[in-house]
C-alpha positions as CSV (number, residue, x, y, z in Angstrom):
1,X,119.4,125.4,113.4
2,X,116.4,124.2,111.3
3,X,112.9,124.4,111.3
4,X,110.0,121.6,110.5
5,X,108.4,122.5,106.8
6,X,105.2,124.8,106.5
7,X,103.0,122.9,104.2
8,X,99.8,125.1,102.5
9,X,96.8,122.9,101.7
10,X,94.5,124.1,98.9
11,X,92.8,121.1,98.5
12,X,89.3,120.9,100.8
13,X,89.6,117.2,101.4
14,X,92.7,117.8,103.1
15,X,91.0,120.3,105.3
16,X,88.8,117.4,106.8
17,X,89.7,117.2,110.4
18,X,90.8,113.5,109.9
19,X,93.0,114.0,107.5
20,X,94.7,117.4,109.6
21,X,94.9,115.0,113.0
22,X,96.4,112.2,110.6
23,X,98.9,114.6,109.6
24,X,99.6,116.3,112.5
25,X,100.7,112.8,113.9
26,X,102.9,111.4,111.1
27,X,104.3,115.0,110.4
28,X,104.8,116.7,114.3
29,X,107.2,119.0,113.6
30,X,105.6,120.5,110.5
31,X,103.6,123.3,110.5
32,X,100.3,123.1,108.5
33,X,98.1,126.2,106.5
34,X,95.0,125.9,105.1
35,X,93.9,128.0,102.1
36,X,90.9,128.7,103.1
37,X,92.2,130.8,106.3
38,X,92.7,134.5,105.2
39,X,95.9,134.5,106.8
40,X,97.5,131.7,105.3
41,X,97.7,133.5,101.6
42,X,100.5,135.6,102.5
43,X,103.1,133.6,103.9
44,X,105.4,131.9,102.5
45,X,105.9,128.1,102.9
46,X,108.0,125.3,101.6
47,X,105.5,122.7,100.1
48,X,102.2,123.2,98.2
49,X,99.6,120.0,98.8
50,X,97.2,120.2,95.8
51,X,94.9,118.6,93.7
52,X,94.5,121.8,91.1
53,X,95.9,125.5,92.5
54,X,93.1,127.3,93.2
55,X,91.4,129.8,90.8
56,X,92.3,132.9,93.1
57,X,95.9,132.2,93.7
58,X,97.4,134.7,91.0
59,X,100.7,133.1,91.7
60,X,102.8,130.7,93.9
61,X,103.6,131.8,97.6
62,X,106.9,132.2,98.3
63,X,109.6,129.5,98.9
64,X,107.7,126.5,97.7
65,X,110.4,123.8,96.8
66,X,107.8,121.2,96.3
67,X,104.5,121.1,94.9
68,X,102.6,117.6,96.2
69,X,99.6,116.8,94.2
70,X,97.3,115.3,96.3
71,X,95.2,112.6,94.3
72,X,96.2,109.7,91.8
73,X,97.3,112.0,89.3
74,X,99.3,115.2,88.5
75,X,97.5,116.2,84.6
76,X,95.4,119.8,86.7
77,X,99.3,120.8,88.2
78,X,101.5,119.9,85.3
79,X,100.0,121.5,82.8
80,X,99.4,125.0,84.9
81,X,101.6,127.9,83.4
82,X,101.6,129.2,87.3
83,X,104.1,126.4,88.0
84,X,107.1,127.9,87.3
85,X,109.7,125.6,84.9
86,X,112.1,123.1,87.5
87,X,109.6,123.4,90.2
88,X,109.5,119.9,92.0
89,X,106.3,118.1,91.2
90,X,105.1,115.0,92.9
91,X,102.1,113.0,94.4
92,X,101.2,111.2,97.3
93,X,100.8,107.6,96.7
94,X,98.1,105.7,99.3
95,X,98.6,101.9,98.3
96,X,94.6,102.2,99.5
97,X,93.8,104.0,96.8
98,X,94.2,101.0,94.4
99,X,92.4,98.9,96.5
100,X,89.5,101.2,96.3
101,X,89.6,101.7,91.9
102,X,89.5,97.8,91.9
103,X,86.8,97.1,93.7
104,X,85.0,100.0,91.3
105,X,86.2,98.0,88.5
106,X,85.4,95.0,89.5
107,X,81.4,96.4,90.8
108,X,81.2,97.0,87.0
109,X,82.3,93.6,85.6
110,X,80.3,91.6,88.0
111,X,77.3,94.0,86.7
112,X,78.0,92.8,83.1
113,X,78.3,89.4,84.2
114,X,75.0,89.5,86.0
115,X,73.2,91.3,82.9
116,X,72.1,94.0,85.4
117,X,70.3,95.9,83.0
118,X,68.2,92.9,82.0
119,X,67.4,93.2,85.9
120,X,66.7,96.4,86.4
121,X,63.9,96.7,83.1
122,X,62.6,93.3,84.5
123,X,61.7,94.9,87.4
124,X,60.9,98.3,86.3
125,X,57.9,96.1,83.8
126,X,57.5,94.3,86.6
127,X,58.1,91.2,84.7
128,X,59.5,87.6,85.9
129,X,61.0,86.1,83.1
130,X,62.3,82.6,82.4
131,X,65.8,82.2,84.0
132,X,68.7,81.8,81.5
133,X,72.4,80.9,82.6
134,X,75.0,83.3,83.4
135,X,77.9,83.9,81.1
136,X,81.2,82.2,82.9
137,X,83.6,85.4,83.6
138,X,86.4,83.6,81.9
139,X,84.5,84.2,79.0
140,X,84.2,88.4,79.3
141,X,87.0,90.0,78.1
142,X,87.9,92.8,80.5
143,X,90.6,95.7,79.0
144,X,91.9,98.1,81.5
145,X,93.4,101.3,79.4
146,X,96.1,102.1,81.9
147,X,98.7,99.9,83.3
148,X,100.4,102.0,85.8
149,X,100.7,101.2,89.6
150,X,97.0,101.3,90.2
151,X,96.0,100.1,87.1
152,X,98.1,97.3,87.0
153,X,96.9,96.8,90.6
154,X,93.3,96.8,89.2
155,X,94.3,94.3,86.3
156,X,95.6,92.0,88.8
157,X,92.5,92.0,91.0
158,X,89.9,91.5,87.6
159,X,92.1,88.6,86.5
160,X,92.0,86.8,90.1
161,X,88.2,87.5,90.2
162,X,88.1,84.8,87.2
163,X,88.0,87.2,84.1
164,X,89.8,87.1,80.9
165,X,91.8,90.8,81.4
166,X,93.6,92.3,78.9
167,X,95.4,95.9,79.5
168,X,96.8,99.0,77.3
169,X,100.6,100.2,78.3
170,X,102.7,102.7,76.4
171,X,105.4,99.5,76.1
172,X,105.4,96.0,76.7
173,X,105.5,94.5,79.5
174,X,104.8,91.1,81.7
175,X,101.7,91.1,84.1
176,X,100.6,87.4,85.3
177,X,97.4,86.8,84.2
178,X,96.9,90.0,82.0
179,X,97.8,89.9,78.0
180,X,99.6,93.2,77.9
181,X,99.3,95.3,74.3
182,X,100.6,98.3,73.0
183,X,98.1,98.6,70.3
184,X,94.9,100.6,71.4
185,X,92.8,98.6,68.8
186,X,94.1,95.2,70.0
187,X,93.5,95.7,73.2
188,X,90.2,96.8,73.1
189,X,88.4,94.5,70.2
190,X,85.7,92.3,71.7
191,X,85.9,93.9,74.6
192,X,82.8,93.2,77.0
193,X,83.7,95.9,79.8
194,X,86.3,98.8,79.2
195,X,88.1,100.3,82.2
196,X,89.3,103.4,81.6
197,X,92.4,104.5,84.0
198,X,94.7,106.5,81.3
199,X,95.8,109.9,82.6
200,X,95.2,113.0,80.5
201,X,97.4,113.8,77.9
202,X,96.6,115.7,74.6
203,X,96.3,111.8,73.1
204,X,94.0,110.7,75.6
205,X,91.9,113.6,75.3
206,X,88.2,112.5,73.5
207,X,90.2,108.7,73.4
208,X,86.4,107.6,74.4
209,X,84.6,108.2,71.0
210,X,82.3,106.7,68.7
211,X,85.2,104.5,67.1
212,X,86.4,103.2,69.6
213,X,82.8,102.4,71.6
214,X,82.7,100.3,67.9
215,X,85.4,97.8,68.9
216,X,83.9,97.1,71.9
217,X,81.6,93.4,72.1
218,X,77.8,94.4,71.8
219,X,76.5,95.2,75.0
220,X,80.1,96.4,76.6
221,X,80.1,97.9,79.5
222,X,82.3,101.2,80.1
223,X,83.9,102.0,83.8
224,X,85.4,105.4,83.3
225,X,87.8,106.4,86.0
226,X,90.5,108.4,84.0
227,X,89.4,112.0,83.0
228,X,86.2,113.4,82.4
229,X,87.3,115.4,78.8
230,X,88.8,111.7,77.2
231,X,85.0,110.7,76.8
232,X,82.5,112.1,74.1
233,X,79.2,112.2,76.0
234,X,77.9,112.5,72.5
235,X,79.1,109.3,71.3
236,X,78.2,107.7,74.0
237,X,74.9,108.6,74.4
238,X,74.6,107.5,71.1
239,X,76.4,103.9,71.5
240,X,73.8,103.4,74.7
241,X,70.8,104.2,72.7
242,X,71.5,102.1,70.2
243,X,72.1,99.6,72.5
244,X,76.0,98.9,71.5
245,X,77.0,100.1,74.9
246,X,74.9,98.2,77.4
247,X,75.9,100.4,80.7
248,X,78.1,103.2,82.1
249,X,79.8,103.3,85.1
250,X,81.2,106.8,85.5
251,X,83.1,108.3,88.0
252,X,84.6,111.6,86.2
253,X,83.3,114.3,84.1
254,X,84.1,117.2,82.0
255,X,82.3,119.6,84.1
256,X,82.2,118.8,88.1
257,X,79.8,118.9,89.6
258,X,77.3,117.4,86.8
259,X,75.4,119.9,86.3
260,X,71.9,119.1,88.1
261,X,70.1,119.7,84.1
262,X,72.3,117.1,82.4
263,X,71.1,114.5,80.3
264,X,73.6,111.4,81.6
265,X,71.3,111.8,85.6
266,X,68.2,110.4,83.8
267,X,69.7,107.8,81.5
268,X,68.8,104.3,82.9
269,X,72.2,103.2,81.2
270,X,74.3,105.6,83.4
271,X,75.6,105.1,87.1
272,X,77.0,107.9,88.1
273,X,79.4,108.0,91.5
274,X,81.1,111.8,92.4
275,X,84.4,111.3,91.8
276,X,84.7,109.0,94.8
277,X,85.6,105.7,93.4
278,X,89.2,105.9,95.2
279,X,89.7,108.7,98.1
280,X,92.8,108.4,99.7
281,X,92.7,107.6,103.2
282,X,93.8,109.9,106.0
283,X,96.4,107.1,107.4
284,X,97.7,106.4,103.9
285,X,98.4,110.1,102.9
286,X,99.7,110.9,105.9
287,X,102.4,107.8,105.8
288,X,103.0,109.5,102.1
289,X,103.3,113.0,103.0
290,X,105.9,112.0,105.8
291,X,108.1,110.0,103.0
292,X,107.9,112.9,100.7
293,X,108.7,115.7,103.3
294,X,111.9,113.3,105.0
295,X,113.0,114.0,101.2
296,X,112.9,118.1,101.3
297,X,115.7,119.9,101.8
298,X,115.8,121.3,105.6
299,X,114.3,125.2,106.6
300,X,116.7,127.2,107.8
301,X,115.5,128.8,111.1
């Protein structure tokens, strides 16, 4: 005789009562703790759903045959020396999630392609000046860093919008209507908006520097969606300054929250969003959790 898997959630999102009656429904015979209950730290369960572990959890509980990271990317599990070597590391996959980073993408080429900064100091001198066309978006050059399943979903929505989109992958590959390179240099020169979507890896790490912001057309536009520790805020406080960089769109940083005192709230060439340019849905992680657990080897009552 078997039992349905207990799952322990560290992760607050999934504490949201939407997302527990989402699971509850696609998952009925597993049995759900939440960190944040006392109770629930001392007894043992078969998967881990995380984003990061949690500062105060000195180690695993035990029986965990699965560790589910709950976001778009595993980089705050895999590298955690609390995860023991062999452990069973996956993630959810909401095909929404996608959806959502493109439309984020694409809010930040339209901006470039509507010389929204031009708009915004128009109207902060209160000044009407003489209207000048618009450049065509086949004529922007668009680089995604990141051709994985999102951003190769992202690539495909940019190019269908009309823009010339280019894309970084580890090794060739076909995309229709993206040039694919291999070369980080390539794929970024001339550039006029850079979408950043790379996990983090020791090579990606501070990938968003001063040399790179050079490659980039005059006036680029950034959308950085990857990691918060691959970009210099240095460099590119200097690169919008100077007026290289025309805008920011950033969605991730090195320290979250921002700190209320840091310099990128009052920059006019900063937007800053809080880490919410793609939540998974409660539907879509639920389908995903079900098709992960269906995999796990049975409880024994």
């Amino acid at each position: 005789m078997t039992t349905g898997p207990t799952i322990l959630m560290t992760d607050p999102l999934a504490w949201k009562p939407a997302y527990q009656a989402a699971f509850r429904k696609a998952c009925p015979g597993a049995r759900f703790l939440l960190w944040r209950d006392a109770e629930a730290r001392v007894q043992p369960c078969d998967v881990l759903l995380a984003w990061q572990l949690p500062p105060d959890m000195d180690a695993l509980p035990e029986g965990v045959q699965r560790v589910i990271c709950f976001g778009a990317g595993t980089d705050r599990l895999s590298g955690d020396p609390r995860l023991p070597a062999g452990l069973e590391l996956s993630r959810l996959v909401d095909p929404d999630q996608a959806r959502q980073m493109a439309d984020y993408a694409l809010l930040a080429c339209m901006a470039r392609q509507q010389r929204d900064q031009d708009r915004l100091r128009d109207q902060s001198a209160r000044r009407w000046p003489d209207p000048r066309p618009l450049p065509a978006r086949a004529t922007l050059k668009v680089t995604v860093l990141g051709l994985g399943r999102i951003g190769a979903e992202v690539a495909a929505h940019l190019s269908a919008s009309g823009f010339d989109v280019h894309g970084l992958a580890r090794r060739p590959r076909t995309l229709p209507g993206v040039s694919v390179h291999t070369d980080l240099a390539a794929a970024c020169k001339g550039a006029d908006v850079l979408v950043n979507l790379l996990p983090l890896t020791p090579e990606t790490t501070g990938l968003l520097n001063a040399e790179l912001f050079d490659r980039l057309a005059p006036g680029a536009y950034l959308a950085q969606a990857g990691r918060g520790a691959q970009l210099d805020e240095g460099a590119l406080r200097a690169a919008l300054d100077r007026g290289h960089l025309g805008a920011a769109f950033l969605d991730v940083f090195g320290i979250e929250p921002l700190p209320s005192d840091h310099w990128m709230w009052d920059h006019p060439g900063i937007r800053i969003s809080p880490h919410c340019a793609a939540i998974p849905s409660p539907e879509g992680m639920a389908h995903a959790l079900a098709a992960e657990l269906a995999t796990l080897q049975p409880t024994p009552a």
